[in-house]
mmCIF file of the N, C-alpha and C atoms, coordinates in Angstrom:
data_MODEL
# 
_entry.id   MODEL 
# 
loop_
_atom_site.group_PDB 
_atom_site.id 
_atom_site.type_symbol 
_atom_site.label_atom_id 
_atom_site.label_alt_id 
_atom_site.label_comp_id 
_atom_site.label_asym_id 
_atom_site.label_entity_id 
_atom_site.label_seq_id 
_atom_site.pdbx_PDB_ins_code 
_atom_site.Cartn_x 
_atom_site.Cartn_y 
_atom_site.Cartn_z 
_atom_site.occupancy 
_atom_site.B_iso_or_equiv 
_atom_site.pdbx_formal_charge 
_atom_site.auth_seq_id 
_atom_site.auth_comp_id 
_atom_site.auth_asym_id 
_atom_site.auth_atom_id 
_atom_site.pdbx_PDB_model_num 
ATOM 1   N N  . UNK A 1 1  ? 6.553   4.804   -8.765  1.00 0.00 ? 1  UNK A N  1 
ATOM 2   C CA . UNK A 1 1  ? 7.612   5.249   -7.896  1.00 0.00 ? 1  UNK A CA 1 
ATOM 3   C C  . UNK A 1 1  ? 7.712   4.264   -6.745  1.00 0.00 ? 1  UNK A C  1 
ATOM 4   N N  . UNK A 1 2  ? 9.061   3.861   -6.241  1.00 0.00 ? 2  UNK A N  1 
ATOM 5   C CA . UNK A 1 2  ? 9.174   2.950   -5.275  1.00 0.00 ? 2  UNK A CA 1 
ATOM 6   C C  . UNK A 1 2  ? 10.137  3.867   -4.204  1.00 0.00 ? 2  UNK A C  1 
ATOM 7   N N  . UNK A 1 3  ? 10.198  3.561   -2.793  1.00 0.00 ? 3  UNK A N  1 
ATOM 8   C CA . UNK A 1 3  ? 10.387  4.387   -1.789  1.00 0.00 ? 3  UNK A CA 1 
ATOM 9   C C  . UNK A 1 3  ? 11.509  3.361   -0.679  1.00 0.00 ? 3  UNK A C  1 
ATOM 10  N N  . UNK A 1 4  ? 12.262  3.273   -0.800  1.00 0.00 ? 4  UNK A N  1 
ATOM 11  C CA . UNK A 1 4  ? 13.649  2.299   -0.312  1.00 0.00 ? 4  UNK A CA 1 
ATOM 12  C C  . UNK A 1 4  ? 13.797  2.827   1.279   1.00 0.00 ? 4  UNK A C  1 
ATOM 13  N N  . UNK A 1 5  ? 13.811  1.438   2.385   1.00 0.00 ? 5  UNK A N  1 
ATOM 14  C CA . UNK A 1 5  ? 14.453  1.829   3.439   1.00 0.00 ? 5  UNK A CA 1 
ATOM 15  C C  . UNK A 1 5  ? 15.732  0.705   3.825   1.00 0.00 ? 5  UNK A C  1 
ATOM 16  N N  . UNK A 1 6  ? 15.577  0.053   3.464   1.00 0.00 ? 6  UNK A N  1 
ATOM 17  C CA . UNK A 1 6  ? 16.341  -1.260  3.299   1.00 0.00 ? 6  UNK A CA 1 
ATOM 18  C C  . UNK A 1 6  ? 16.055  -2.046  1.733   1.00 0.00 ? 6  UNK A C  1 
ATOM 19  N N  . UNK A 1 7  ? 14.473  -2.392  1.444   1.00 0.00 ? 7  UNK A N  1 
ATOM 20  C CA . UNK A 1 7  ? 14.063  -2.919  1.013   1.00 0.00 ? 7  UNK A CA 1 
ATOM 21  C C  . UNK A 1 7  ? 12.891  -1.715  0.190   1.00 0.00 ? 7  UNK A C  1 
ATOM 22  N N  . UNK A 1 8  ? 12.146  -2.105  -0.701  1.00 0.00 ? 8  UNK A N  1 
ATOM 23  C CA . UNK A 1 8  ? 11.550  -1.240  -1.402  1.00 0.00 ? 8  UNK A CA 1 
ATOM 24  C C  . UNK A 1 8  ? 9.872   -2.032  -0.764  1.00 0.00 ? 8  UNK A C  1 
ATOM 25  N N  . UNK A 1 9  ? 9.323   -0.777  0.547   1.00 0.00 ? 9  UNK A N  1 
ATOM 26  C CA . UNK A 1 9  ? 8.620   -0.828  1.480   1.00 0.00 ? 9  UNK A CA 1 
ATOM 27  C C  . UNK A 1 9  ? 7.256   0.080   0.528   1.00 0.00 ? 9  UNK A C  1 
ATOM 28  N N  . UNK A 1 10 ? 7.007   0.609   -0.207  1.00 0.00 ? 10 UNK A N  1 
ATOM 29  C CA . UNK A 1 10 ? 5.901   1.354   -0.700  1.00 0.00 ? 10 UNK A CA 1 
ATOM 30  C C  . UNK A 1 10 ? 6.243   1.321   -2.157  1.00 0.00 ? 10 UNK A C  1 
ATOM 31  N N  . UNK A 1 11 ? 5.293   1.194   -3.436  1.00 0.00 ? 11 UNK A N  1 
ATOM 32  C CA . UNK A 1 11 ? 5.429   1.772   -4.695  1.00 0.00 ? 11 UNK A CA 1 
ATOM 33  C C  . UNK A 1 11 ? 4.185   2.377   -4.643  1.00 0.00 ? 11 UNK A C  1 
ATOM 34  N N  . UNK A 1 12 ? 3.949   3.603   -5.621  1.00 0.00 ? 12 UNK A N  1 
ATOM 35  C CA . UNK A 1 12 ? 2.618   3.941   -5.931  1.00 0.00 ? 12 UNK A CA 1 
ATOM 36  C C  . UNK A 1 12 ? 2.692   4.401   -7.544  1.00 0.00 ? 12 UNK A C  1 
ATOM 37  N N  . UNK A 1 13 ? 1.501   3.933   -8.237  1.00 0.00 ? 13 UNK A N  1 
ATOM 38  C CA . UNK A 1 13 ? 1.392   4.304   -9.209  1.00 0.00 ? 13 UNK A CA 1 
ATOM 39  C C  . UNK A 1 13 ? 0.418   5.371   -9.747  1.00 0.00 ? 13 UNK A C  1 
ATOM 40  N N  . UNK A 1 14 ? 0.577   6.288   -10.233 1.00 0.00 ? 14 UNK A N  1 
ATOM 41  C CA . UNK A 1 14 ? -0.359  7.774   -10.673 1.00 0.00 ? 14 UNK A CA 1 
ATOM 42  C C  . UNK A 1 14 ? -1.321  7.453   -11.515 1.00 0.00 ? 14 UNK A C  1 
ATOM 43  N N  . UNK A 1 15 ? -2.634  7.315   -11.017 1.00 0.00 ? 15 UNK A N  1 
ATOM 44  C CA . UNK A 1 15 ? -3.337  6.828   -12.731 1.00 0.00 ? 15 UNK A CA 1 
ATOM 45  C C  . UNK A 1 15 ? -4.283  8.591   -12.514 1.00 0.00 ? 15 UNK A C  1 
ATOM 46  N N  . UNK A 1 16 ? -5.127  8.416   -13.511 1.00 0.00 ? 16 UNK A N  1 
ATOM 47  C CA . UNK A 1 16 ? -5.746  9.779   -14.258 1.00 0.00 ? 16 UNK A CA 1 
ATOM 48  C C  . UNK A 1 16 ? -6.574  10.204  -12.630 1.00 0.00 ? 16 UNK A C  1 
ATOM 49  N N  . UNK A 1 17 ? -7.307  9.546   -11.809 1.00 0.00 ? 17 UNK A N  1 
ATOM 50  C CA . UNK A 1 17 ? -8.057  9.818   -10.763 1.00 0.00 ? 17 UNK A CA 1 
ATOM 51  C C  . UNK A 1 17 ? -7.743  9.524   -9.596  1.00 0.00 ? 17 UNK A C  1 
ATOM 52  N N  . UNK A 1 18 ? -6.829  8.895   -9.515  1.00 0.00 ? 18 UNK A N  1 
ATOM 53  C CA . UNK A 1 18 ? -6.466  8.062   -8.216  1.00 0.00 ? 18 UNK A CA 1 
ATOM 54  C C  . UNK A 1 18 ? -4.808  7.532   -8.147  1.00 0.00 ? 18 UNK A C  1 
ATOM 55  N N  . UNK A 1 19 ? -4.217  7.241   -6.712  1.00 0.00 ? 19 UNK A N  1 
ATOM 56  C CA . UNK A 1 19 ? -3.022  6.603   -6.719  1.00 0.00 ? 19 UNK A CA 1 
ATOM 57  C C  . UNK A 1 19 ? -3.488  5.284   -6.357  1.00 0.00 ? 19 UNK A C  1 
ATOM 58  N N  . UNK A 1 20 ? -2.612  4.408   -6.792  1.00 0.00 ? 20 UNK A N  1 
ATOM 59  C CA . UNK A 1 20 ? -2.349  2.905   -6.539  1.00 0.00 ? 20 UNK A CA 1 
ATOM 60  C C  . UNK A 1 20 ? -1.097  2.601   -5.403  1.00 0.00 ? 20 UNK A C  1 
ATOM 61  N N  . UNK A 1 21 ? -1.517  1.969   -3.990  1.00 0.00 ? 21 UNK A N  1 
ATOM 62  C CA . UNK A 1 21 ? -0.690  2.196   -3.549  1.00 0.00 ? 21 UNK A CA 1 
ATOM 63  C C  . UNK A 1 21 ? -0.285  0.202   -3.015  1.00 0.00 ? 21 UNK A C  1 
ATOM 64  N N  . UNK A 1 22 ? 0.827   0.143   -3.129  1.00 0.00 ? 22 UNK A N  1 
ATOM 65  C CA . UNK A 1 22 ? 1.203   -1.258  -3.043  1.00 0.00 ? 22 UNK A CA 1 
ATOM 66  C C  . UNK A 1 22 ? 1.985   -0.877  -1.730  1.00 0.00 ? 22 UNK A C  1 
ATOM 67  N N  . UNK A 1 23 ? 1.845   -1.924  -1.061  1.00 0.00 ? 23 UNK A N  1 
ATOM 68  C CA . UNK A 1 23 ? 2.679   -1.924  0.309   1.00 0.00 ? 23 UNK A CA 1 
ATOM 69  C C  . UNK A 1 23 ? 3.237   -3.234  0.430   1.00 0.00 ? 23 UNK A C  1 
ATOM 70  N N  . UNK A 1 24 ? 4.681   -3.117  0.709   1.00 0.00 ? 24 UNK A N  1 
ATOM 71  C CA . UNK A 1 24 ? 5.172   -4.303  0.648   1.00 0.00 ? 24 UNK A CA 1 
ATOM 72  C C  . UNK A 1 24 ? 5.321   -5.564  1.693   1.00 0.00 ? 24 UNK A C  1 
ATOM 73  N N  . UNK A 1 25 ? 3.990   -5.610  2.337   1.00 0.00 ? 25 UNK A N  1 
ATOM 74  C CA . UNK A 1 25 ? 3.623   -6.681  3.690   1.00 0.00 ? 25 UNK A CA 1 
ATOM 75  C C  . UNK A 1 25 ? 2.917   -7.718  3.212   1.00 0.00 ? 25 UNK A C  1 
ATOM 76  N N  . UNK A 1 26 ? 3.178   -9.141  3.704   1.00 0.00 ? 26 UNK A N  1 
ATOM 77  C CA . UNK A 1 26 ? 2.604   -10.450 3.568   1.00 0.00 ? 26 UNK A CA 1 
ATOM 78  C C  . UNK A 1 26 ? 1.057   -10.409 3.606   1.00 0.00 ? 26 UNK A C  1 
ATOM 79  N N  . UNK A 1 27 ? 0.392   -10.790 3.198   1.00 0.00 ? 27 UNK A N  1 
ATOM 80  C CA . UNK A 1 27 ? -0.571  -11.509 3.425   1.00 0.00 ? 27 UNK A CA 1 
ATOM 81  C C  . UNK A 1 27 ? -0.884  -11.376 4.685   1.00 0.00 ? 27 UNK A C  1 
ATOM 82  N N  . UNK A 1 28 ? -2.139  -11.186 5.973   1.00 0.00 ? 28 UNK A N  1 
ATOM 83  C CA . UNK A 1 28 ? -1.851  -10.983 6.958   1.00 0.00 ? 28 UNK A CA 1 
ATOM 84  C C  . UNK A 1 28 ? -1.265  -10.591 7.976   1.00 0.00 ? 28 UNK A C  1 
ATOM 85  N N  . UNK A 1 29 ? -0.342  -9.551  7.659   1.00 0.00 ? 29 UNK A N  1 
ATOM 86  C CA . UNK A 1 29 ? 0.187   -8.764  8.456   1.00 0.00 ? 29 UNK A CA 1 
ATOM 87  C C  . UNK A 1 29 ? -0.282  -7.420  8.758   1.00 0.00 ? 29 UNK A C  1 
ATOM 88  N N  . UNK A 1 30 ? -0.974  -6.998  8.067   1.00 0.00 ? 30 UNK A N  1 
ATOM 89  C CA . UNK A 1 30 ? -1.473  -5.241  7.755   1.00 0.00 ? 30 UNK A CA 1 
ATOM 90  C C  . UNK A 1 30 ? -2.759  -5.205  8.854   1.00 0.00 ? 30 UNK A C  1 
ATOM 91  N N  . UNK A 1 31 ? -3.010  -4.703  9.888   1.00 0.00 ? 31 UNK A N  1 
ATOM 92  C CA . UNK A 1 31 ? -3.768  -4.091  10.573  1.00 0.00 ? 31 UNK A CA 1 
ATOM 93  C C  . UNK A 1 31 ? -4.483  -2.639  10.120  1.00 0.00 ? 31 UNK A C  1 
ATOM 94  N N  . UNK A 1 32 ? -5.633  -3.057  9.865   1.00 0.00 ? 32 UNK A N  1 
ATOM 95  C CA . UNK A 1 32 ? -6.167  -2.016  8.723   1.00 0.00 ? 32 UNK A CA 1 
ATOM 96  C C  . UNK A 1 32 ? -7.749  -2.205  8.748   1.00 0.00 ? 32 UNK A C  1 
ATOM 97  N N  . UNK A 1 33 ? -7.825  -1.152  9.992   1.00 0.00 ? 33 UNK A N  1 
ATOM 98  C CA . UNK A 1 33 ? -9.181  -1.260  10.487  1.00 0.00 ? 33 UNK A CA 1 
ATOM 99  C C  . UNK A 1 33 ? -10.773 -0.747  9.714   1.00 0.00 ? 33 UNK A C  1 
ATOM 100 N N  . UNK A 1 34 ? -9.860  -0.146  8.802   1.00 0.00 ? 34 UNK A N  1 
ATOM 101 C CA . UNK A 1 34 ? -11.257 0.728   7.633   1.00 0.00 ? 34 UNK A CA 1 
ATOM 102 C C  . UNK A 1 34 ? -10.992 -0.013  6.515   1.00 0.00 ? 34 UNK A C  1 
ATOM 103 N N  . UNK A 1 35 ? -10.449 -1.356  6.967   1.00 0.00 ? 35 UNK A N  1 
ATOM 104 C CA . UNK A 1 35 ? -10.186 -1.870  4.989   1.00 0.00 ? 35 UNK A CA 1 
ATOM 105 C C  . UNK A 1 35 ? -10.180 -1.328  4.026   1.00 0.00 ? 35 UNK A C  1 
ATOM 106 N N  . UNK A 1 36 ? -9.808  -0.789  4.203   1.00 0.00 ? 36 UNK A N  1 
ATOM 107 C CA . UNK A 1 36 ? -9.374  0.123   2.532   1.00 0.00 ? 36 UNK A CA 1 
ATOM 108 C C  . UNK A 1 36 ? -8.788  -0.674  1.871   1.00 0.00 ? 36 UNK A C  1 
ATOM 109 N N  . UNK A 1 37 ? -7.363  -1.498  2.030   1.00 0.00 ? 37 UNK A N  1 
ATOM 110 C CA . UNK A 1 37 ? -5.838  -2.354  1.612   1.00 0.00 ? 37 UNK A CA 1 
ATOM 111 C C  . UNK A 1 37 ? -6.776  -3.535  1.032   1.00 0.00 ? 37 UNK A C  1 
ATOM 112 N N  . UNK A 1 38 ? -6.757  -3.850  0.053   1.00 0.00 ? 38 UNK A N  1 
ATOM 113 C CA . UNK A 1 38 ? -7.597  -4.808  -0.895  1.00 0.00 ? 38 UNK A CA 1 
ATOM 114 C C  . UNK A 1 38 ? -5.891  -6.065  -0.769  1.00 0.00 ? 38 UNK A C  1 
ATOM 115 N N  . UNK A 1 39 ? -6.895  -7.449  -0.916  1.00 0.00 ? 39 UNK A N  1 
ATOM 116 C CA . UNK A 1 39 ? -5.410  -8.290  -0.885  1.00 0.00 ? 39 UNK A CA 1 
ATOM 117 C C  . UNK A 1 39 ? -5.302  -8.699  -2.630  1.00 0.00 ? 39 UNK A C  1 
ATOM 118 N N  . UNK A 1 40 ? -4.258  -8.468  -2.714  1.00 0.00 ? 40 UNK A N  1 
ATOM 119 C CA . UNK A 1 40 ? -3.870  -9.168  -4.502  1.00 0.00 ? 40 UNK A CA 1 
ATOM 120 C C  . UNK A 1 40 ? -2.776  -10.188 -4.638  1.00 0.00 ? 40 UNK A C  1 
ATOM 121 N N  . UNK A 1 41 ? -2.551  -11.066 -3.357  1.00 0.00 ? 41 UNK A N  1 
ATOM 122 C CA . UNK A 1 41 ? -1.716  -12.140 -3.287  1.00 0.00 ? 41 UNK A CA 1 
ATOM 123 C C  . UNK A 1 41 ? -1.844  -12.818 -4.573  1.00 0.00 ? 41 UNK A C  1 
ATOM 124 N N  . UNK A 1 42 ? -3.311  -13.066 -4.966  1.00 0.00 ? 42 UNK A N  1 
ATOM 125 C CA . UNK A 1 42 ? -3.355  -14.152 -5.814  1.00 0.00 ? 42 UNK A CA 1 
ATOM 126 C C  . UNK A 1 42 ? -3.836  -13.155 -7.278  1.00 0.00 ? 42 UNK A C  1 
ATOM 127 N N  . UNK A 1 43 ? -3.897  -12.349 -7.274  1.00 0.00 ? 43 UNK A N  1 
ATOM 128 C CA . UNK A 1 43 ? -3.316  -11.807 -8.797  1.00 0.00 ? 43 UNK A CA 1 
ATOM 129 C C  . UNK A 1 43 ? -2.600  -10.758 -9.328  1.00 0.00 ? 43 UNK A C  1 
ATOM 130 N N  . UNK A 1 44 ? -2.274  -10.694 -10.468 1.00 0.00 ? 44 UNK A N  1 
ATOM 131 C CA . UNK A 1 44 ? -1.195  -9.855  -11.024 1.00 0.00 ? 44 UNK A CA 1 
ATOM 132 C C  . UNK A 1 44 ? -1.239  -8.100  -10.739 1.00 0.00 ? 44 UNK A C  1 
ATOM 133 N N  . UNK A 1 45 ? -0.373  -7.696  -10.377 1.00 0.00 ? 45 UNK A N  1 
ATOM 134 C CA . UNK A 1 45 ? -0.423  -6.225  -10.224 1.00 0.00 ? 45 UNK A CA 1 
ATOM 135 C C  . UNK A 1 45 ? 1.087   -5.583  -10.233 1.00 0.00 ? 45 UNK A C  1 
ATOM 136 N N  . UNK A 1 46 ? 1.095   -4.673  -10.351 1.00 0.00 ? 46 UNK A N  1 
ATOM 137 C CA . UNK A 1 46 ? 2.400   -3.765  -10.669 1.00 0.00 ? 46 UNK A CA 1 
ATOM 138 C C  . UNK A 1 46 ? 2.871   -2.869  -8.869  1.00 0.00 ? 46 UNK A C  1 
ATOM 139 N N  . UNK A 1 47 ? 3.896   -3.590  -8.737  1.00 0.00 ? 47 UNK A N  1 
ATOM 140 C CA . UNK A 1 47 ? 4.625   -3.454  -7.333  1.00 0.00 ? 47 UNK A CA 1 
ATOM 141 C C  . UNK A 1 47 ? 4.422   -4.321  -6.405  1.00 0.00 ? 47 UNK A C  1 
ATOM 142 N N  . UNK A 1 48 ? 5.302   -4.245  -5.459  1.00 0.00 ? 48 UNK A N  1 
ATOM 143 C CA . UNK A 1 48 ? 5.279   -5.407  -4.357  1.00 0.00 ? 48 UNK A CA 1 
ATOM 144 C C  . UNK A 1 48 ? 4.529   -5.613  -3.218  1.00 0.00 ? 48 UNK A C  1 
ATOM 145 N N  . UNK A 1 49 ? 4.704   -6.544  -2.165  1.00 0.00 ? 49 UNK A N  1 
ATOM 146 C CA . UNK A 1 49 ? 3.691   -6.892  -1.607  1.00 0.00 ? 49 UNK A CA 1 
ATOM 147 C C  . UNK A 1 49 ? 2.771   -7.619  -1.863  1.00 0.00 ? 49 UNK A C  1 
ATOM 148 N N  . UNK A 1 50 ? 2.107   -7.703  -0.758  1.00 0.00 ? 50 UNK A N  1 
ATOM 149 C CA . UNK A 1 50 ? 0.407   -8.451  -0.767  1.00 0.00 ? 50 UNK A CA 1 
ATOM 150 C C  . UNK A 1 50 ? -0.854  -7.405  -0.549  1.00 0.00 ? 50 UNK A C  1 
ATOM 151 N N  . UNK A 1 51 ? -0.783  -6.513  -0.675  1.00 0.00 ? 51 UNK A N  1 
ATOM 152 C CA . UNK A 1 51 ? -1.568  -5.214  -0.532  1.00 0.00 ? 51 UNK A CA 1 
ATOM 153 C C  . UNK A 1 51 ? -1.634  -4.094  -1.229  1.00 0.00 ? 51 UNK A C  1 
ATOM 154 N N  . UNK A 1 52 ? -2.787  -3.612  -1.870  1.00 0.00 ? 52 UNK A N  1 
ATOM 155 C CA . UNK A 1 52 ? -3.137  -2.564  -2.652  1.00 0.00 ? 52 UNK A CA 1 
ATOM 156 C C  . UNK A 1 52 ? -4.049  -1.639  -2.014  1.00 0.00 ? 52 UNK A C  1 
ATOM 157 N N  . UNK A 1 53 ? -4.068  -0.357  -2.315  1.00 0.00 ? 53 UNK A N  1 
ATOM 158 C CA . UNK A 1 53 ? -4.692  0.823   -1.716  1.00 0.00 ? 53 UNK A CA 1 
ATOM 159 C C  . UNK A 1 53 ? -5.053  1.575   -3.121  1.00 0.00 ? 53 UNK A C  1 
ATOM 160 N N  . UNK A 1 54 ? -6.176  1.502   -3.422  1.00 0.00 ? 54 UNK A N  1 
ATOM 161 C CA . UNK A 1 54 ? -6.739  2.668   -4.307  1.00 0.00 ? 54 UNK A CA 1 
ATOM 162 C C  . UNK A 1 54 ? -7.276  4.113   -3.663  1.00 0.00 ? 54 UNK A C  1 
ATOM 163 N N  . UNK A 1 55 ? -6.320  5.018   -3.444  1.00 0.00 ? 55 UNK A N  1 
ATOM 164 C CA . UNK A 1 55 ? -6.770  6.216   -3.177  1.00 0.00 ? 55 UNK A CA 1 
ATOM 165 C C  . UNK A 1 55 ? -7.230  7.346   -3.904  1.00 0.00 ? 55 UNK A C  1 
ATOM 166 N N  . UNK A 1 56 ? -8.367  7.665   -3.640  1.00 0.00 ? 56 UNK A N  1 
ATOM 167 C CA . UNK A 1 56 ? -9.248  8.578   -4.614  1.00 0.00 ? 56 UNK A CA 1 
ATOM 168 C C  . UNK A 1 56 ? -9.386  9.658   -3.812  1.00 0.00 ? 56 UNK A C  1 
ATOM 169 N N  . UNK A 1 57 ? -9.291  10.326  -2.990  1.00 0.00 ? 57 UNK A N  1 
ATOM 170 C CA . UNK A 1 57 ? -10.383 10.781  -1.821  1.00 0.00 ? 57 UNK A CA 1 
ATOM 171 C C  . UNK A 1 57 ? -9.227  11.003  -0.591  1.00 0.00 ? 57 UNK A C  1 
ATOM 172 N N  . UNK A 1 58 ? -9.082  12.572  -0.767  1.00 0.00 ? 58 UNK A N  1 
ATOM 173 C CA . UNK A 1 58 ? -7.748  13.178  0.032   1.00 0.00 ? 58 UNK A CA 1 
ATOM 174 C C  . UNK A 1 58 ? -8.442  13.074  1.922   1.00 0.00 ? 58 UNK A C  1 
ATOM 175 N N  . UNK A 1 59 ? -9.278  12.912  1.748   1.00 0.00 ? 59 UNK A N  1 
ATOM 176 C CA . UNK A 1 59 ? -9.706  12.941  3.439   1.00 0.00 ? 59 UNK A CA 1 
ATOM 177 C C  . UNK A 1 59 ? -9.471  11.464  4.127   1.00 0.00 ? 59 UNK A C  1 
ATOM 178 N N  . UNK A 1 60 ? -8.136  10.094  3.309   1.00 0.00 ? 60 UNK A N  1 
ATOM 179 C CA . UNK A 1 60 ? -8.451  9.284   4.098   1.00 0.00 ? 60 UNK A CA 1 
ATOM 180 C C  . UNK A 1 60 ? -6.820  9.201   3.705   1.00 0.00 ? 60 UNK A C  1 
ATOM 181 N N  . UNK A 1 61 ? -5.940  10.501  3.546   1.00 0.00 ? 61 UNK A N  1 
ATOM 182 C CA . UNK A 1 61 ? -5.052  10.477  3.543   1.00 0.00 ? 61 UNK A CA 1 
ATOM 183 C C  . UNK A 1 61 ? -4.288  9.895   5.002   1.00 0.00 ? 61 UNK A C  1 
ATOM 184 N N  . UNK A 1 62 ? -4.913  10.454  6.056   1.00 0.00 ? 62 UNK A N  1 
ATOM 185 C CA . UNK A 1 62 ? -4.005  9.759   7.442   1.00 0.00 ? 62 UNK A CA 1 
ATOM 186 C C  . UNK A 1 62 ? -4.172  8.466   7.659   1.00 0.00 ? 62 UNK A C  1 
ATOM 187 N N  . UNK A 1 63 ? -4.789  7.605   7.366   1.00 0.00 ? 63 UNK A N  1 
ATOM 188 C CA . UNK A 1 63 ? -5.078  6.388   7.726   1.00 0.00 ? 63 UNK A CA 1 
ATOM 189 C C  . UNK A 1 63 ? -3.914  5.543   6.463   1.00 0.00 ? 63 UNK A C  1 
ATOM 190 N N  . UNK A 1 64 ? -4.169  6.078   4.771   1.00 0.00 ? 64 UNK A N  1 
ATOM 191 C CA . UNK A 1 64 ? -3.077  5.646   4.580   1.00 0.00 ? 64 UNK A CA 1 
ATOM 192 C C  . UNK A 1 64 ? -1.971  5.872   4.641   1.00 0.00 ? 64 UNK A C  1 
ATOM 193 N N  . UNK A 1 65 ? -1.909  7.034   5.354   1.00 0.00 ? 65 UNK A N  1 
ATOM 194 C CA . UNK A 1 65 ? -0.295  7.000   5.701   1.00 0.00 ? 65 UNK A CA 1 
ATOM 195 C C  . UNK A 1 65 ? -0.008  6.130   7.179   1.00 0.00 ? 65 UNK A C  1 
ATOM 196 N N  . UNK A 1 66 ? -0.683  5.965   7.880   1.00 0.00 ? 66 UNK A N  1 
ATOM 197 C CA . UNK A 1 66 ? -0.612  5.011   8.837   1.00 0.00 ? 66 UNK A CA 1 
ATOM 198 C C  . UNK A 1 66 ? -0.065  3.874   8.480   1.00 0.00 ? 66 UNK A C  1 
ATOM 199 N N  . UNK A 1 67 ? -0.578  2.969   6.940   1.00 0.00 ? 67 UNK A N  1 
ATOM 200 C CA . UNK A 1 67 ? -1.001  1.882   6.656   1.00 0.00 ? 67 UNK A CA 1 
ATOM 201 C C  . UNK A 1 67 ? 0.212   1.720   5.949   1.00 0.00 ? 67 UNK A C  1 
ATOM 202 N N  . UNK A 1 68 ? 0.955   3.019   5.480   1.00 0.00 ? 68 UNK A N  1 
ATOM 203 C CA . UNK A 1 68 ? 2.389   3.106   4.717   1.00 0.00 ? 68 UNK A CA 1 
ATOM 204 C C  . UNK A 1 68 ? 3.535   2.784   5.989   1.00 0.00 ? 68 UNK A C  1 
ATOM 205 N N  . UNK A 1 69 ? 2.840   3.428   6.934   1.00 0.00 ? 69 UNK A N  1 
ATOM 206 C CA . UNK A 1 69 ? 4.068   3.459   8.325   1.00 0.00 ? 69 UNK A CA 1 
ATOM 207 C C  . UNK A 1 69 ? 4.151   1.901   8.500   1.00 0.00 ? 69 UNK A C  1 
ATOM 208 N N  . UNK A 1 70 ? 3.466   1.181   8.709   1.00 0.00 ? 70 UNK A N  1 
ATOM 209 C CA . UNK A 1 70 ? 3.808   -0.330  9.103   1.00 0.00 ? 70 UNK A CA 1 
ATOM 210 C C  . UNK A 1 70 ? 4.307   -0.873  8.197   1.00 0.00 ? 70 UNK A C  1 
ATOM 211 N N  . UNK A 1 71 ? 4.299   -0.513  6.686   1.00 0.00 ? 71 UNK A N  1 
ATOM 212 C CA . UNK A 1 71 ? 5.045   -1.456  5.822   1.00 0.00 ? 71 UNK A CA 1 
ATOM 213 C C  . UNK A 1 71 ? 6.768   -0.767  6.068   1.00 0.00 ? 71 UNK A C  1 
ATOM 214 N N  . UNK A 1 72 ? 6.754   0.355   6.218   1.00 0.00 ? 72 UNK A N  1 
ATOM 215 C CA . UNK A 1 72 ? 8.068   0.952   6.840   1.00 0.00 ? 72 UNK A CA 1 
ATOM 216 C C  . UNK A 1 72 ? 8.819   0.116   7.811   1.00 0.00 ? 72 UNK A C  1 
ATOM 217 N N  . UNK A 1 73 ? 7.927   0.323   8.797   1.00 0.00 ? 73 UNK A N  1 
ATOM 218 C CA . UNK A 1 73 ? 8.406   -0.420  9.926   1.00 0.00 ? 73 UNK A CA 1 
ATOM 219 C C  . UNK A 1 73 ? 8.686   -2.281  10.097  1.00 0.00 ? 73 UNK A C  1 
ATOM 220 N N  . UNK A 1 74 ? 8.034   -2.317  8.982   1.00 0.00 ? 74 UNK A N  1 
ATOM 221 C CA . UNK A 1 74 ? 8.212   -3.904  9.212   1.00 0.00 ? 74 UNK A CA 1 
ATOM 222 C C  . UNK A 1 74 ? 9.497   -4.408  7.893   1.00 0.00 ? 74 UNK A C  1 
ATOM 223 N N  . UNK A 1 75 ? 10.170  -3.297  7.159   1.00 0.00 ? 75 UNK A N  1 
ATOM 224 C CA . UNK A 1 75 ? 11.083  -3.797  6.087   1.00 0.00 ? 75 UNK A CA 1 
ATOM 225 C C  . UNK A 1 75 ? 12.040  -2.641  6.733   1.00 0.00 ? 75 UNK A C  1 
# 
């Protein structure tokens, strides 16, 4: 699923345990103090951006939604 504000700013993909969350910010732009946001500039993955979020684990839901708000805000 991809999430449009101008530009298509979030996709996430549903796997069996976890979401995949792609955010659509460069390389160095993401302020992301618990590193969670893994960088996949340099390999293949499904959705846009330079940033991936494997979320497993509903208690670190606010931080990625934080981490969703800046790719918002910056497209």
């Amino acid at each position: 699923m991809g999430f449009y504000k101008k530009n298509i700013f979030v996709d996430i993909t549903l796997r069996k345990n976890s979401l995949d969350i792609c955010l659509n910010l460069k390389k160095g732009s993401l302020i992301d103090p618990q590193n969670m946001a893994r960088d996949v500039s340099k390999i293949g993955h499904w959705g846009n951006g330079d940033y991936m979020i494997t979320m497993n684990q509903p208690q670190n839901l606010g931080h990625v939604l934080s981490l969703i708000r800046q790719s918002y805000e910056n497209n």
